[in-house]
Every structure is written in structure tokens, then in C-alpha cells.
C-alpha positions in Angstrom: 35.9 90.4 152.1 33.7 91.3 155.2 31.0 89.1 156.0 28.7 90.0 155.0 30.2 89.5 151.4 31.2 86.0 152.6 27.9 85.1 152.9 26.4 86.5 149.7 29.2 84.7 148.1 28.0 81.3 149.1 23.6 82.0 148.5 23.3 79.3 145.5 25.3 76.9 147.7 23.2 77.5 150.7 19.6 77.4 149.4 21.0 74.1 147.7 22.7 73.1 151.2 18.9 73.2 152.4 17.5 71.4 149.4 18.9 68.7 150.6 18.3 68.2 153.9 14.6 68.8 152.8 14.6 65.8 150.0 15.8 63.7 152.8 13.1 62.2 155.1 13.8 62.6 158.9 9.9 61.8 159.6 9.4 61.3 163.8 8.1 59.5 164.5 8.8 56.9 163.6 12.4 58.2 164.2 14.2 56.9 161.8 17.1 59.8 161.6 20.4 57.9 161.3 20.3 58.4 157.7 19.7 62.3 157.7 22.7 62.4 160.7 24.8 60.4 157.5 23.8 63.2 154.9 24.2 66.4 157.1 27.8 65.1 158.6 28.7 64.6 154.7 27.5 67.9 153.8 29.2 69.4 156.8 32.5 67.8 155.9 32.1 69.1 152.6 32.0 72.7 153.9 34.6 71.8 155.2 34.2 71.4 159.2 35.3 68.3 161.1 31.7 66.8 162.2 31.6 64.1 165.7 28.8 61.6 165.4 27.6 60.9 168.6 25.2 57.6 168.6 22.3 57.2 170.9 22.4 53.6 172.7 19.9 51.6 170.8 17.9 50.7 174.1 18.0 54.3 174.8 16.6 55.3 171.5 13.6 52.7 171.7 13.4 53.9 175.3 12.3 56.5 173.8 10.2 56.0 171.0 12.7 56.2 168.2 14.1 53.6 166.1 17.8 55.7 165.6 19.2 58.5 166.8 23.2 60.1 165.8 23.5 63.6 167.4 26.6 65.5 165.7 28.7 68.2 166.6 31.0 70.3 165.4 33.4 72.9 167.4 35.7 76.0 165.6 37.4 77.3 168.3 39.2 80.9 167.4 41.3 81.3 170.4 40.7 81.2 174.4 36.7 83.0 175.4 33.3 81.7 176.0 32.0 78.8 174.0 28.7 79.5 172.7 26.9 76.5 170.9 23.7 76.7 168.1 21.2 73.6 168.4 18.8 73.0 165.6 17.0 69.7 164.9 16.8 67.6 162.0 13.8 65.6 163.1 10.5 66.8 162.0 7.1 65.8 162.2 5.2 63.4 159.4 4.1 65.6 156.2 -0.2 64.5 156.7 -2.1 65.6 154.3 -3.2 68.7 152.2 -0.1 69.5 150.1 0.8 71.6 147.0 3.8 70.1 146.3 6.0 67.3 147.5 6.6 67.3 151.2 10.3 66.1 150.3 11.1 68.5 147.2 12.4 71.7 148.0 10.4 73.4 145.4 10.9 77.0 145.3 7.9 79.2 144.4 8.1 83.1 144.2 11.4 83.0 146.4 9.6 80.3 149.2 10.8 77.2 149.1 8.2 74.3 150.0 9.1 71.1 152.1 8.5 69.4 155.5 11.5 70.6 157.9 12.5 73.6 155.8 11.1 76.0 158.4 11.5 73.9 161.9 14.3 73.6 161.3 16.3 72.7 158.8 16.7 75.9 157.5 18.0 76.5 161.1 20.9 73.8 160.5 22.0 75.5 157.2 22.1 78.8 158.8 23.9 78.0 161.6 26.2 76.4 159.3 27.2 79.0 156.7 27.3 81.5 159.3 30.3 79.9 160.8 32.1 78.7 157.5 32.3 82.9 157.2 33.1 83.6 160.1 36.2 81.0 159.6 36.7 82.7 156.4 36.9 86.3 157.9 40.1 86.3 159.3 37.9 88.6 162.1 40.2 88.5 165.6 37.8 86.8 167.6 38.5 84.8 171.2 36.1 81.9 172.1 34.4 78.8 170.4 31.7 78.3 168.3 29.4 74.8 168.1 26.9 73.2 166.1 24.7 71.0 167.7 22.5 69.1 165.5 20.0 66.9 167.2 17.2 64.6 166.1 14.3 64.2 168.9 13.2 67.6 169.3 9.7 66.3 168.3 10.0 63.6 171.2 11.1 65.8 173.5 14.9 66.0 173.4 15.9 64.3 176.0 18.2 61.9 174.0 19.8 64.9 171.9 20.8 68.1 173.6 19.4 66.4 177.4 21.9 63.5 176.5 24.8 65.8 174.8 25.1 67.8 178.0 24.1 65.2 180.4 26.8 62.7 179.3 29.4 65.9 179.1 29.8 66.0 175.6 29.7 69.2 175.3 29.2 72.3 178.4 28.4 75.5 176.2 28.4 79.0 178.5 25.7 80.1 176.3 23.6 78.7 173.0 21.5 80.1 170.5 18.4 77.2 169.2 16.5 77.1 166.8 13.9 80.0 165.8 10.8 80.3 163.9 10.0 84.6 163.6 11.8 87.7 163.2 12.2 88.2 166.6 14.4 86.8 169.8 12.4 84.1 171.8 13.8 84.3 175.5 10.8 82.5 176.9 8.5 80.0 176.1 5.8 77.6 177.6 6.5 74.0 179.2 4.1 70.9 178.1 2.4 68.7 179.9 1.6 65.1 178.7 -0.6 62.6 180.8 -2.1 59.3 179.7 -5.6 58.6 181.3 -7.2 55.3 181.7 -10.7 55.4 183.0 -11.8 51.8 184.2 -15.4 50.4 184.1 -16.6 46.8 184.0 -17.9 45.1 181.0 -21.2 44.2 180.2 -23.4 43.0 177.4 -25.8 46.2 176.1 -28.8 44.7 176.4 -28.1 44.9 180.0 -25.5 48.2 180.5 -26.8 48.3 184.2 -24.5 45.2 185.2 -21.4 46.9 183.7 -19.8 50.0 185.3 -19.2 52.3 181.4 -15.5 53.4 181.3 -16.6 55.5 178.5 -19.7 57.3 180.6 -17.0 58.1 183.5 -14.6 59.4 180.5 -17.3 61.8 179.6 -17.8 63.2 182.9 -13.7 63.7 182.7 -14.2 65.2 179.2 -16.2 67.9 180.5 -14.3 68.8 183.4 -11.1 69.3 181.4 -12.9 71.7 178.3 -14.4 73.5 181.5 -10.7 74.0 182.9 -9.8 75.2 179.3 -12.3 77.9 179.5 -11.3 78.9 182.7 -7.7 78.4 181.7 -8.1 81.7 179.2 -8.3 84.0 181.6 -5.0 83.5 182.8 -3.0 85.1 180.3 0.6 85.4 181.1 2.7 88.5 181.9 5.4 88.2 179.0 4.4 89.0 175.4 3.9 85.9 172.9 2.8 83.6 175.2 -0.6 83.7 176.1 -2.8 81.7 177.9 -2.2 78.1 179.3 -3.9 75.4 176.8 -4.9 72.2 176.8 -6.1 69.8 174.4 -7.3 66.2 174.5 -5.6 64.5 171.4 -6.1 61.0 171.7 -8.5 58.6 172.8 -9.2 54.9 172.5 -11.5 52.4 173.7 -14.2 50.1 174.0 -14.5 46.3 173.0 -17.4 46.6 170.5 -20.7 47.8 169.6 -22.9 45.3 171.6 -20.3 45.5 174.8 -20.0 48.5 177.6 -16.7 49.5 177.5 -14.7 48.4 180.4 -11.5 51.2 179.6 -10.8 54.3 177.6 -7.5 55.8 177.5 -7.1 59.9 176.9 -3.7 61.4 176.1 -4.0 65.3 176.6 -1.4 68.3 176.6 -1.5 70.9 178.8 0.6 74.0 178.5 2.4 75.2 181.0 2.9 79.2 181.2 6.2 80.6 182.9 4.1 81.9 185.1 2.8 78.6 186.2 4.4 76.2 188.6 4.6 72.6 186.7 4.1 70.8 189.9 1.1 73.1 191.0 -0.2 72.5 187.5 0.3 68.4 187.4 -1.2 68.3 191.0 -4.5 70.2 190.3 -5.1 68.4 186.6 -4.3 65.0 188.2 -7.4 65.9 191.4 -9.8 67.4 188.6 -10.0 64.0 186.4 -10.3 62.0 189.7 -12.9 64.1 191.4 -14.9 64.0 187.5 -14.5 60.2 187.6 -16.3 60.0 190.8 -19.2 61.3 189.3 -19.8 57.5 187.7 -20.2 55.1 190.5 -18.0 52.4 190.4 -15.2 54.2 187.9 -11.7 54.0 188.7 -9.1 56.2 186.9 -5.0 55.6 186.4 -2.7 58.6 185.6 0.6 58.4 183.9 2.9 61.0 182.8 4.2 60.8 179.7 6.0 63.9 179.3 6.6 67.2 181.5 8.5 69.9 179.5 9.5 72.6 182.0 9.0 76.1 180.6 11.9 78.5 179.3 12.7 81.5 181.5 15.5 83.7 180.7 18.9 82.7 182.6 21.1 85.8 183.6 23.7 86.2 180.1 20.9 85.3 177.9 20.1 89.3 177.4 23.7 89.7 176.4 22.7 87.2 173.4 19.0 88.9 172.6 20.7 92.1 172.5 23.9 91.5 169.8 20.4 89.5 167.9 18.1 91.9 168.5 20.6 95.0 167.1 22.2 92.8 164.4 18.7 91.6 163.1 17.1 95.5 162.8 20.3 96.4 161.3 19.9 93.5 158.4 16.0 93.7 157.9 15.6 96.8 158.0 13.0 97.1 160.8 12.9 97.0 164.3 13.5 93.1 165.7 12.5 93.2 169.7 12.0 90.1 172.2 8.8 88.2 172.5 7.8 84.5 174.0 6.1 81.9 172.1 3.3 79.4 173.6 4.7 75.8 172.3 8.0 74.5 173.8 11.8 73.5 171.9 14.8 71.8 173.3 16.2 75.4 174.7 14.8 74.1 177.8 17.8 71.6 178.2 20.5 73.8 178.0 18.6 76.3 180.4 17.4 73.5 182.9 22.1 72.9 182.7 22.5 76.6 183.5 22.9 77.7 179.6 22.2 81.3 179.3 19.9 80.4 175.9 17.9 82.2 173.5 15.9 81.1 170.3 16.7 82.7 166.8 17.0 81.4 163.0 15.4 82.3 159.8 11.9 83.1 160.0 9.8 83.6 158.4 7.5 86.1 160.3 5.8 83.7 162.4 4.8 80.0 162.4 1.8 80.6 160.7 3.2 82.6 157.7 5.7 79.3 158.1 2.8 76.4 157.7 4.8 75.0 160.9 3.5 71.3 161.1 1.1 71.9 159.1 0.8 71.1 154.6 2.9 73.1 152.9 5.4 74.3 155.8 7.1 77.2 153.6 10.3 79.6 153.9 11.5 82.6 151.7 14.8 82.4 151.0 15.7 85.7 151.6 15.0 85.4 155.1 17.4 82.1 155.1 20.2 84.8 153.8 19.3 87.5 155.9 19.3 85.2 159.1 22.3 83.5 158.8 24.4 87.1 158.4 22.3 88.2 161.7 24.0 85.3 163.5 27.1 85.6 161.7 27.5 89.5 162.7 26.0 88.7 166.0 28.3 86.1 166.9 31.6 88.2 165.8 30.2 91.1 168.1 29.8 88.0 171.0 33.4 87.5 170.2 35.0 89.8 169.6 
């Protein structure tokens, strides 16, 4: 059989393969994964690969934000050549509202199936998967080693999945192939900011606001100053295709003590997205001096600035276009039209393994785009013809790798 028979052989199993991982809840937060690690090593095991659970340290988990966290890995090595690993998460964000149909029931619709995580990226898991049970099954002569790397805190920034895998040595890939979310091959995307601000005032009773310094009047004056910088920031569209311009949002706040009181503090969490085209420290430095030149502006304000996270963009690592190319030609070949390279504007765990000195590149089923895909939004969607067609573009892309 040739592969691509292999892997019409085994469709039913597959799109059942994802069902699953869809009906079970990896929510994260609160990141409470352990129990989808349990059911994806099982269903692994029952394709019949040998699956290493790697546990988190429990004080590194909450560290973290995450109640649990069991990375797994799985290795098929077909004789002496590079090692080239595929990462895809299992974590995925809360459902919200607005659905169609249960967040955790894999219905299928007109060929989509609906669910939370069957787009980013379970349906990256499954692929991954069945593309390497037929390449086992092939009997091709190929020379290196092929790893699954399933993770679960891609949505908390992955630094206790594939940051920890390769950090504590568990694994050291020459190149990797994550998770994707279009038709084409992402070889860059954008880094993320995250800072926390606390504007200080002094309470006061609001019959008398004069003897109170208002936290909340200085966090206006910051408000402004950061949806000024995001007008400005439009103009500076980047270079590479897909990405865009730098963003940034203000996506929390909290404060005040009560109606009758001035509020003495206000806390804003924002994220600011960082172009490849940007420096991140450049970028930090000059967002940090614009909140505490706005906060200024309200006599007697003070202002506190914490970093909660700092996601470096992805820039392609010399190797990688030896990846986008056997993707890129495989992937026009299967659907039929011409699959190019691009960049995308949000940021993924392909950072880690670029940031080690993996050559890295970001492919899996699609569908077209992340809006065609619902991505984090109600009724994230995925035909399953492009869960088929994707996992034989890895599979033939990965026997042309090795070969």
C-alpha cells in the first residue's frame, strides 16, 4: 500500500480519534489537563506507539497558573538521520458563550465537525499521529526519527511544556513542525507582550474627592495614551506577509472600593504585539515610559509595572525553508492549489523550539484560516477533509525529509 492508501485506510478511525479528544475537557485555564494527558497516551498506546508521560512538578505547575500538567512524548526512530519532532497542544481555552452545539461533542455538520479544541489543536494531535502510524506502516526506507510532542500550556504560554521538554533535555529535535491553523506554512509570527499596571491614588470620601489623589482619573489619562499608541501603532505594518501591524489591547481592569469612595488603585492588564520587525526590549522600554509620563498628568499618581508575560516573536532559523518547502510542495500537490508561506499576527509555542536553535515551522489541518476556524471563539469548527488531507501532507512531507 503507499501512503497515501494507508491513510485513507484508517479515516473512520481518525475522525473518531479526534472525537474524543474533543468530548474530553482540557479547559485552561483553569488547567486542569492531567486527565486529557491520561486519554491521549491511552489512545496513542492503542495505535499502537509507546507514549512517555512526562509530569510537570506540582509547584511548577501552580507556578504557573495551572492546576496539572503531563507532557507526553512519543519517538519512532527508522534508522540513524535527523530527528524532527511535531508539537501540538491539548490545552485549549474555556468554550464562553454563543454556541450551536455542545462545546464538548464532536458533532459533525455538512463534513465540519463542531467542538472546543478541534481546530487549535486537537485536530493537530490526531494528524500528527496518524501520519506517523503510516509512515511505520509503509515499509518506506527512511533514516532519522520522528516525535510527537504533546503539550498542555500553550494557552499559558508554554513554558512548562515544550520550554520545559527541551530545557530539562528531554528531548533535542534538529528540527519540528507545530501546530497550524491555515492552508499554508507559518515561518513567522508575532511575540506578545503582557504587563500588569497598577495606578495608585489615595482614598477619599466623594463628598470631598479633592482630599483623595483618584487612581482611576490617573488610569484614564493612561487609557488614552495607550489607544493613541494603538492608532499610531497601525502604521507600522510589518515587512512579512500575514502579520500586520503591532496591536494592543487593554483586557482587564479592576478597581475602586465603592461608589461613595475615590479609588485609591486600579489595575490594567494589556497585550501588546510584538512584530518581528520590532525589538521586544525596545518595545517593553517605550510602553513602560508612555504609562508613566500619562500618570504624571494626575498630580500625586504613582504607577507600578509588572511583566507578566514576554513571548519573543518567531523568525525563521536557517533549515526551517528545508521544512516549508517538502510542506509547501506536498500540500499543493494534495489540495490541489498552490500552498505558499505566510506569517500570522498571534504567537504559539514554536517560539521555544526556535529560541533552542530548532529550525521550526507551523503546519496542521486547516481549515483556511482562523476565522473560517471560529479559533477561540463559539463554535470553533473543522472539515474533515482537511483533517485527511493534512495529515497525508505531513505524512508525504516527512518521508521526502527522510528519505
Amino acid at each position: 500500500m503507499t501512503l497515501i492508501d494507508l491513510i485513507d485506510t484508517h479515516e473512520a478511525t481518525r475522525e473518531e480519534f479526534l472525537a474524543r479528544l474533543v468530548r474530553q475537557p482540557s479547559d485552561n485555564p483553569p488547567g486542569h489537563c492531567a486527565a486529557h494527558a491520561k486519554l491521549t497516551a491511552e489512545l496513542l498506546e492503542g495505535l499502537g506507539f509507546h507514549v512517555e508521560r512526562h509530569k510537570v512538578p506540582n509547584a511548577l505547575v501552580a507556578a504557573h497558573g495551572m492546576m496539572s500538567c503531563t507532557n507526553l512524548i512519543v519517538r519512532h526512530g527508522f534508522g540513524p538521520g535527523p530527528t524532527i519532532a511535531l508539537n501540538a497542544h491539548g490545552d485549549v481555552v474555556p468554550p464562553g458563550e454563543g454556541w450551536s452545539a455542545d462545546p464538548y461533542g464532536a458533532e459533525i455538520r455538512e463534513g465540519w465537525m463542531y467542538g472546543r479544541g478541534v481546530a487549535v489543536s486537537k485536530s493537530d494531535i490526531c494528524s500528527y499521529a496518524f501520519a506517523l502510524k503510516a509512515l511505520k506502516e509503509s515499509g518506506l526506507p527512511l533514516a532519522g526519527t520522528v516525535e510527537l510532542h504533546i503539550t498542555y500550556d500553550e494557552e499559558t504560554g508554554g513554558e512548562i511544556g515544550p520550554g520545559w521538554l527541551l530545557s530539562e533535555g528531554l528531548t533535542k529535535p534538529n528540527y519540528a513542525i507545530a501546530a497550524g491553523f491555515s492552508y499554508n506554512v507559518v515561518m513567522a509570527h508575532n511575540g506578545c507582550l503582557h504587563l500588569e499596571v497598577t495606578v495608585l491614588g489615595r482614598s477619599a470620601h466623594a463628598a470631598k474627592p479633592e482630599t483623595g489623589i483618584d487612581a482611576l482619573q490617573a488610569a484614564t489619562c493612561v487609557l488614552n495614551a495607550l489607544y493613541a499608541e494603538r492608532g499610531r501603532l497601525q502604521e507600522q505594518v510589518s515587512k512579512i506577509p500575514g502579520i500586520g501591524a503591532p496591536g494592543l489591547t487593554v483586557g482587564l481592569i479592576s478597581g475602586g472600593i465603592n461608589t461613595n469612595v475615590v479609588p485609591d488603585k486600579v489595575t490594567l492588564r494589556l497585550d501588546r504585539r510584538i512584530t518581528p520587525d520590532e525589538n521586544p526590549e525596545t518595545v517593553e522600554a517605550e510602553l513602560r515610559g508612555l504609562i508613566a509620563q500619562a500618570v504624571q498628568l494626575t498630580p500625586g499618581a504613582e504607577v507600578e509595572m509588572k511583566c507578566v508575560l514576554l513571548a519573543l516573536p518567531l523568525t525563521p532559523l536557517a533549515g526551517a525553508e528545508r521544512l516549508a518547502e517538502a510542506l509547501t510542495r506536498r500540500g499543493t500537490e494534495i489540495f490541489g492549489e498552490q500552498i505558499g508561506t505566510m506569517g500570522v499576527p498571534l504567537y504559539t509555542d514554536a517560539r521555544h523550539y526556535a529560541a533552542a536553535g530548532v529550525p521550526i515551522v507551523l503546519y496542521g489541518a486547516g481549515p483556511r484560516s482562523i476565522e473560517e476556524a471560529n479559533a477561540h471563539r463559539a463554535d470553533e469548527r473543522l472539515p474533515l477533509a482537511d483533517l485527511h488531507r493534512a495529515t497525508k501532507v505531513v505524512a508525504l512531507a516527512l518521508a521526502d525529509l527522510l528519505r
